[in-house]
N, C-alpha and C positions, 0 to 999 in steps of 0.2 A: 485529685482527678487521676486516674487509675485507664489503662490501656485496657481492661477487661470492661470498663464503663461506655468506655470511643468505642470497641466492638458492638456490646452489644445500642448504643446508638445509630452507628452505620448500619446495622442489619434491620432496626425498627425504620430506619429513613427511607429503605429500599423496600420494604414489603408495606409501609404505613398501618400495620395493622399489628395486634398485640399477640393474639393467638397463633399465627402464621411466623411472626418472630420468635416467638417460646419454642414453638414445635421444630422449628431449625435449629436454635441455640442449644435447645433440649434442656430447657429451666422452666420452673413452672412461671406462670401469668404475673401472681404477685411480686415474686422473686425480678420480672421482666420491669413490672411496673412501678416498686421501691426505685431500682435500680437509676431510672431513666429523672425520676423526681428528684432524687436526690443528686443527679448531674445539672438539672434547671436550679436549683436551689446553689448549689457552688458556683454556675454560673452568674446567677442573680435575673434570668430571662427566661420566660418559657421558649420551648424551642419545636412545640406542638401545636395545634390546633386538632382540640379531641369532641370526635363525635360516637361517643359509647366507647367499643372498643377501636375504632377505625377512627387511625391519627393521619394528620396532616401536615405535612412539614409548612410552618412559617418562615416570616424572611427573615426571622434568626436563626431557626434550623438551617435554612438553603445556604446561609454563611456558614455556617459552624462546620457544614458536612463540607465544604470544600477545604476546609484546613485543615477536617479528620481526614477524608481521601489521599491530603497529600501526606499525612504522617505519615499512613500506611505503605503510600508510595513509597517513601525514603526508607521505612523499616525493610523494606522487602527490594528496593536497590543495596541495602546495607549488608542483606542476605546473601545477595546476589556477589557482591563484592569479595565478603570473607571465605564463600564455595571457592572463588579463586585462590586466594592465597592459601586455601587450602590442598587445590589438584589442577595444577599448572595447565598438565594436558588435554583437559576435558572441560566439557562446558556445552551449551548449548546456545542456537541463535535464529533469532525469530525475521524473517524474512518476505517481504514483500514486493510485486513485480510486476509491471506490467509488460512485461518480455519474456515470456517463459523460455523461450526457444535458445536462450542463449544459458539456461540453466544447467543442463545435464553436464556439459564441457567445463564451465564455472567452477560448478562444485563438486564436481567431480576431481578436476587437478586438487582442487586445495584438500580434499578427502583423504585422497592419496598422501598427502604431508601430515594431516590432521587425523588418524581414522576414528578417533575417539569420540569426535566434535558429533553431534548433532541437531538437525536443520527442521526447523515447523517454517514451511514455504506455503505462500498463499497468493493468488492471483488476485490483485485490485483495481479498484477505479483510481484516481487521481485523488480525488475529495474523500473517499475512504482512506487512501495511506497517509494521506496529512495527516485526519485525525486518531488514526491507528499510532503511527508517532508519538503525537502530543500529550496520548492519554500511556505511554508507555509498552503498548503490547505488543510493538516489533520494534527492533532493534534500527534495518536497515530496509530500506527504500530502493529497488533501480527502477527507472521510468524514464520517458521521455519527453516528459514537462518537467520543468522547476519544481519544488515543492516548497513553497513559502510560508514563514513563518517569523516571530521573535525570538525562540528557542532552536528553531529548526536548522539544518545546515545544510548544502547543497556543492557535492565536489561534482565537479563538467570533468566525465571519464572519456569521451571520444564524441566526434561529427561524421554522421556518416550521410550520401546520397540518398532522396529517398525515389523511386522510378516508377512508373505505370508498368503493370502487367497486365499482358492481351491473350487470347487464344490465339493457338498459333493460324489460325483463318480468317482471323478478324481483319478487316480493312486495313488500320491501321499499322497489323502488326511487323509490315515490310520497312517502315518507316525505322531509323535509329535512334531521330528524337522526335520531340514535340510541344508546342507551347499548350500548358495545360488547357487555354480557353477552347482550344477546339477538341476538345473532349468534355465540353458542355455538354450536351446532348447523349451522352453515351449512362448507359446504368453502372452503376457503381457496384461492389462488392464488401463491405469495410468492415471494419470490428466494429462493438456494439455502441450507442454514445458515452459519453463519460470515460470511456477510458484514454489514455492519454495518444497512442497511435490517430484517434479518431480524432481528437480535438483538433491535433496538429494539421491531417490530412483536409478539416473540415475548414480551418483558419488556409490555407493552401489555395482551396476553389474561391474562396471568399475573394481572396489578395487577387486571385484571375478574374474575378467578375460574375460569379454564379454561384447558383447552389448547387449540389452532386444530388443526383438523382440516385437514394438508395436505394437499392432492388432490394439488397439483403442483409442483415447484420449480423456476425456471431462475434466468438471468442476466441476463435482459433484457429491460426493462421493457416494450418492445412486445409481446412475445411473450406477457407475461403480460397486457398488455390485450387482448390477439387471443383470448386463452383466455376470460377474465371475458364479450367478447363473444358465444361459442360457447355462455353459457351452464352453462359449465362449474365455475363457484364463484365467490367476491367474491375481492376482494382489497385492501389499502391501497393509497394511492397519499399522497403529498405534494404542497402547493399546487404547486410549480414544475414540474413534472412535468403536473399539471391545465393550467397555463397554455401547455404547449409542446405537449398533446396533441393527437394526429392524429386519436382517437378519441372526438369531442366526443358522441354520441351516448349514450355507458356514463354512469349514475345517481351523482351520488357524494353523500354523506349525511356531514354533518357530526356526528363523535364529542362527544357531550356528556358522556361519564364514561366513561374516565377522561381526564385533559387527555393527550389524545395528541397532541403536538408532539416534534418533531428540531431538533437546533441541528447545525450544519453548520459547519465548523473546517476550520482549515489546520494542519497539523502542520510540523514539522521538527527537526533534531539542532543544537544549540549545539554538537555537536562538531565536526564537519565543517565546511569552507569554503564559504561561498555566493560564487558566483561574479556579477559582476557585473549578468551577463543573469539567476540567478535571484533576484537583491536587486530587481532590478529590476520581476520578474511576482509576486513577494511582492505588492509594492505594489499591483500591478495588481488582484489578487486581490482584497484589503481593499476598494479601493475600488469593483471593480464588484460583490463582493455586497453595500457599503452604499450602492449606486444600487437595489439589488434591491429593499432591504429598506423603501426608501418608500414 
């Protein structure tokens, strides 16, 4: 059995068709379909279910492709590995968030230490960065849920307040605190469902006794303090968010029941290779959200 045989298997598993595999692998048909026979014959099982040209993976194939998937895995964490101990300084690190706002300052310090390093950053849901994790294709996880798993890891980097924000005309906004039930009735403003701000904010009104009436949902937090300033409903906000706000005018009213706080975690896979440069902004992490948290 031959790593040019796993190749070309994986690539017939993913397109189930013969012609479409050739024409990517750029071999001819027959060369494709020797090929694949002669890997069922070493194995002693077929590993298709064939209708003309158009194959089918069976539940020997849907086994086999997960322990070629993980070859490849480890061939290419193994890659990843030797790039290090070949160029200490440099590296790259695949990143996911559902905090953007706290990004630019982040990585930007550690930039300034690192300049070499570079960063593929991407905005997710919750249920996206788990499986983005487990299947290998980002390194590190910040968020503000847990991210759970048997592989997966979860460091608690900081707890921070989370407050209602008002217009500054709004009824309420004269008030300092508030128990969140009587802001039942009021329209919401919140990031979209599934991401993790929303889960938490949405588990929040539950704990007080209601639903949150959403008016409007986006992604991004400015937009939704442009909104709240229009007038157009409250909405939550977190201390660190308060502290970077552009929009110092809008009321915010601290929650006295129920304790509405977020703890904010780095995630990552024990399975996977961290490469130098991301052992290295691990660290970084930890320590600048416990500069934060003094």
């Amino acid at each position: 059995m031959e790593l040019l045989q796993l190749r070309y298997f994986q690539t017939v598993a993913r397109t189930e068709h013969v012609t479409k595999a050739s024409e990517e692998l750029h071999i001819s048909q027959p060369s494709l379909s020797k090929t694949i026979s002669r890997l069922e014959a070493d194995l002693g099982v077929p590993l298709f279910d064939r209708h003309g040209r158009q194959l089918q993976l069976n539940s020997y194939g849907k086994a086999f492709l997960e322990r070629v998937d993980h070859i490849f895995m480890e061939l290419q964490e193994g890659r990843r590995e030797l790039q290090d101990l070949a160029s200490l300084d440099r590296g790259s690190i695949s990143l996911a968030v559902s905090i953007p706002k706290l990004l630019p300052d982040l990585l930007g310090s550690f930039l300034r230490e690192f300049p070499n390093v570079s960063f593929h950053q991407r905005i997710e849901s919750t249920s996206s960065m788990k499986r983005l994790l487990e299947n290998g294709e980002v390194d590190f996880c910040i968020t503000s849920l847990p991210i759970e798993g048997n592989e997966l890891e979860w460091q608690s980097l900081m707890t921070e307040e989370i407050y209602l924000l008002t217009p500054p005309e709004h009824s309420l906004a004269k008030r300092e605190a508030i128990r969140l039930i009587e802001a039942k009735d009021e329209a919401f403003i919140g990031m979209n469902a599934g991401y993790g701000f929303r889960d938490l904010t949405d588990e929040f009104c539950k704990e007080a006794g209601f639903t949150p009436n959403i008016a409007f949902e986006g992604d991004d937090p400015e937009t939704i303090g442009g909104l709240v300033k229009q007038g157009l409903g409250i909405a939550f906000i977190p201390a660190l968010s308060i502290q970077q706000s552009t929009r110092p005018t809008l009321a915010r009213l601290k929650i006295t029941e129920p304790n509405c706080q977020r703890t904010i975690g780095l995630s990552w896979s024990n399975r996977h290779y961290l490469s130098l440069a991301a052992q290295s902004f691990q660290k970084h992490v930890i320590q600048y959200f416990a500069k934060l948290a003094l």
